[in-house]
N, C-alpha and C positions, 0 to 999 in steps of 0.2 A: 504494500500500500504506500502511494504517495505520502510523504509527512505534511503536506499543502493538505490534504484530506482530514488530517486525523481531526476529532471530536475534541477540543482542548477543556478543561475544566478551568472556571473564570482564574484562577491562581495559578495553573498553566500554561493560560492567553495571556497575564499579566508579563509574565516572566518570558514568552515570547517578545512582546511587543520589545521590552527594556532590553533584550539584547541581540533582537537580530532585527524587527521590521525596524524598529526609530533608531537604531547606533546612529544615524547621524541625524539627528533629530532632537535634538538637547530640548527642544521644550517638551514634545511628546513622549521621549524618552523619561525622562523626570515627574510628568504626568502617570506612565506605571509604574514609576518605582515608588513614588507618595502613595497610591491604591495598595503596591502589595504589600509594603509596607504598614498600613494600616489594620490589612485584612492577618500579614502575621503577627502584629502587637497584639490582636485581637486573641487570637488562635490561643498565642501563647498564656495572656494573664488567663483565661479563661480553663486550661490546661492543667489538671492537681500537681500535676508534676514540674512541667515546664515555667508555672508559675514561681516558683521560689530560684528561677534561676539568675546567675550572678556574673553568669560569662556568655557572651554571644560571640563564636568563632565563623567566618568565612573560610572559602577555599581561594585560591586567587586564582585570579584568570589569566590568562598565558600570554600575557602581552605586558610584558615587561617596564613597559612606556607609559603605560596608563594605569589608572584605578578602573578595574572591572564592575561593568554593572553591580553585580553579588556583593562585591566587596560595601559600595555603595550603600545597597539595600542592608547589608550586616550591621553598616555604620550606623545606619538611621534607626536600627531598632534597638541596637544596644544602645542611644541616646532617649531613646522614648521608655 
């Protein structure tokens, strides 16, 4: 199956849009990363476990040069 195809779930259209359709698109870009980021502050207080946590790690993204989307999105929820 095409991946143009696949059925995405709204938190993995978010995480589409923020790192392949809008990479160059800093305002629409930023637009999903504020959404998915909201949707996983949510997830997490609301979480018995995930709520008492202390540490929010990313993976980093393979471009050396830049701060990776993820990274981004990591930032903004370990500040929330």
């Amino acid at each position: 199956m095409d991946a143009q195809e696949w059925l995405n779930t709204e938190m993995a259209e978010l995480v589409r849009q923020g790192k392949y359709l809008n990479q160059f698109n800093a305002r629409r870009q930023a637009d999903a990363g504020l959404k998915l980021v909201a949707r996983l502050c949510n997830a997490i207080r609301s979480h018995t476990g995930l709520g008492h946590a202390t540490i929010i790690l990313d993976v980093p993204g393979h471009d050396s040069e830049r701060v990776s989307f993820g990274s981004r999105v990591a930032s903004s929820v370990a500040r929330h």
